[in-house]
C-alpha positions, 0 to 999 in steps of 0.5 A: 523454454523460458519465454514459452513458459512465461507466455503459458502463465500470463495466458493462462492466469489472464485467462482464468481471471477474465472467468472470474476465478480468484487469484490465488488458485489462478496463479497456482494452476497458470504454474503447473500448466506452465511446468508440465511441459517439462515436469511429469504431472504427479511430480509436479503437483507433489512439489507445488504442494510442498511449495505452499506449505514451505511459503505458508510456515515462515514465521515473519508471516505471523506479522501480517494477521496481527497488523491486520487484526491492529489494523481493524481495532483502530478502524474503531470509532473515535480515532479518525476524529482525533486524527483530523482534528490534529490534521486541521489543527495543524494545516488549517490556514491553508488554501483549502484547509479541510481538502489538505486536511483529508490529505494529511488524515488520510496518510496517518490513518491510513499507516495506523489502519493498514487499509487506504480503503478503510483510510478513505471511508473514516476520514472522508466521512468525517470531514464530508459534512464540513466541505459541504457546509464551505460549497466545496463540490463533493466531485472535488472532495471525492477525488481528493479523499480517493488520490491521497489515501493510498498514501498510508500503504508506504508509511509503515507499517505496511503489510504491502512492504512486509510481503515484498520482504518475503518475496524478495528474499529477506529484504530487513523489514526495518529498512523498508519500513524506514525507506517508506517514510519519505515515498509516502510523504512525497505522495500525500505533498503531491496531493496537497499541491494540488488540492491547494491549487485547486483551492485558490482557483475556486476561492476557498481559503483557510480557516481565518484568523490567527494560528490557533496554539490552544488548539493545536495543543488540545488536539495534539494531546488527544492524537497523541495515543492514536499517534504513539502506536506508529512511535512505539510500534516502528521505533521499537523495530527500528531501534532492534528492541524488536522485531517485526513480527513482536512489534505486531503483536504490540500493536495488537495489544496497542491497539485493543487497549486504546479501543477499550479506554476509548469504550468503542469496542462490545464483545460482539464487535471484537468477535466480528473484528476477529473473525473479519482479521481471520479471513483476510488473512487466511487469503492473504497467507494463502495466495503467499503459499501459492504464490511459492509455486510460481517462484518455484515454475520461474526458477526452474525454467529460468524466467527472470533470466530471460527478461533480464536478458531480453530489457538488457538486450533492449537497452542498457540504460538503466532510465529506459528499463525503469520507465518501461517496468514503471509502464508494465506495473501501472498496467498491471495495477489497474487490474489486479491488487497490491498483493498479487502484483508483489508476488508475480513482479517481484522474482521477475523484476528484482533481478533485472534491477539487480543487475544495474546496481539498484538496492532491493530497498529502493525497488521495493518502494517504487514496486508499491508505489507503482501498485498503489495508483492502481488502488485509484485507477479504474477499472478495479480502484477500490479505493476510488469507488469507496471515496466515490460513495462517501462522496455521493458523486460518480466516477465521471463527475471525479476523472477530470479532478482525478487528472491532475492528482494522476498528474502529480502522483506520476510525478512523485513516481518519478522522483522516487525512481531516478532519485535514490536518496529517496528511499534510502537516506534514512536507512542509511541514516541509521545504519541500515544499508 
């Protein structure tokens, strides 16, 4: 029953997408037609509906708008100027210095922002005018801006790691958000060595002369606020001065504040920030509700005991089990959102990682990391097309530098999944684990 019931969801779902319905009623009818074989109709369609509601009414979800409405404040303008002039001011001398440098923004701004799409679209206007003026081929500058973005869903605060912790079960936020750290610094170091390489080959050094100290200091001082959301917001969480969902409401208040002195925000553009944060969120809440449904279907008719017995069957290797759910995420991600993915793989992977030891801490970061590539892999990559735009170049002029940041992110991958210490040195470091 359970592997008949798995292959009526992934039908059905695959099938209900390819007609362009979205995802959240898809996975909601792919479950009932996946319980009814068991489950009368109206029993059925009144317990899926007391499933929304019970996965809609937790209140750790409030802190997904309010990062979310954080998020969209700090979109405003002048923030990412700030940030990448710390980022030049810092990195600078390298080879490729305004390539690294759009690494390094991008992973910052996109921890402040919560989006790598908006990351991409911030940074990479600011310093495209630059890597024009140097002759830095704007295929180049794309794929650079497109691979590195993703890179600040790890670094928290991540709505990505707050909706693993509600699926997995109530993994500690806190500890995820610490986990994160090093995954998303592993990424944007992977990016790095490679816009360096490519620098050299190309003959594109960095900015001449001496380090700078007087501009490190002028630019530091003007980051600092931009930078102390992330301090004030994750360091109160992690210290217990807070929690998650207080911190949110923080960064809200952080982040409007800055907005204001910063004199980039109008009432009109707050209505439009409020109104945009409102939607996203509705969705996002809203296929966490629908998403119970599915939880519920895969309990009931034992699903994830079924796969974890069949990889088990497979293999009893750990490495081998990984690699394979490593292969099944980087599909599934080429073709579907972060968040969906997180709500479908995590009941039926956890489990099987569970078995062999594996910490939920350390699968939830290789589960997003996995789910973050698909952010930059056709066909949907979002937020690849977006640096393709800013860039003013097409997707084929892209892939070939694309390759070799595949390359080196695939290698981070690694890492963070046969390397534990990765994702759980600093929360265990402060006492977390």
């Amino acid at each position: 029953m359970a592997i008949q019931s798995l292959l009526i969801i992934l039908a059905v779902l695959a099938l209900l997408l390819i007609a362009g319905v979205p995802i959240s009623y898809s996975i909601g009818i792919s479950s009932l037609a996946a319980i009814l074989q068991v489950v009368p109709l109206d029993v059925s369609v009144l317990t899926a509906s007391q499933r929304i509601f019970v996965g809609m009414s937790k209140f750790s979800l409030t802190a997904i708008p309010f990062f979310i409405l954080a998020g969209n404040l700090m979109n405003q303008g002048g923030i990412a100027k700030r940030l990448v002039d710390f980022v030049l001011a810092v990195l600078g001398k390298l080879p490729g210095a305004l390539l690294v440098t759009n690494v390094g923004a991008n992973a910052l701004f996109g921890a402040i922002s919560g989006s790598a799409s908006a990351a991409a679209a911030a940074v990479g206007s600011m310093v495209r005018e630059g890597e024009e003026e140097q002759g830095y081929p704007p295929a180049l500058c794309a794929a650079t801006n497109g691979a590195s973005a993703p890179a600040g869903l790890l670094i928290p605060p991540s709505n990505a790691l707050i909706t693993y912790s509600l699926v997995s079960g109530g993994t500690s936020v806190a500890a995820l958000f610490l986990a994160g750290y090093l995954p998303g610094v592993i990424w944007s170091a992977c990016c790095i060595a490679v816009a360096v390489i490519i620098a050299r080959k190309n003959g594109h050094r960095g900015t001449s002369g001496r380090f700078d100290w007087k501009n490190l200091l002028h630019a530091t001082l003007r980051a600092i606020p931009a930078l102390s959301l992330i301090v004030v917001v994750i360091g109160g969480i992690i210290a217990g001065v807070f929690t998650a969902t207080e911190g949110s409401a923080i960064a809200v208040a952080y982040a409007l504040i800055l907005s204001i002195c910063y004199r980039s925000l109008s009432w009109k553009s707050f209505w439009r920030i409020v109104t945009d944060s409102a939607k996203m969120s509705g969705m996002i809440v809203f296929l966490i509700g629908v998403s119970n449904i599915m939880g519920w279907v895969m309990a009931f008719t034992q699903i994830p005991q079924a796969i974890s017995a069949a990889l088990l069957g497979f293999t009893d290797s750990p490495v081998i089990i990984l690699l394979v759910m490593n292969v099944i995420l980087l599909a599934a991600g080429t073709f579907m959102d972060v968040t969906p993915a997180i709500l479908i793989f995590t009941p039926l992977f956890l489990p099987v990682v569970k078995t062999f030891g594996m910490s939920p801490i350390q699968f939830g970061l290789i589960l997003v990391y996995n789910l973050c590539i698909g952010n930059i892999t056709p066909p949907v990559g979002n937020t690849l097309f977006v640096a393709i735009k800013i860039g003013q170049t097409s997707l084929a002029r892209v892939m070939p530098y694309m390759l070799m940041y595949y390359a080196a992110i695939l290698a981070g991958l690694l890492l963070v999944t046969y390397f534990p210490a990765i994702s759980l040195a600093l929360p265990m470091a402060a006492g977390m684990i």
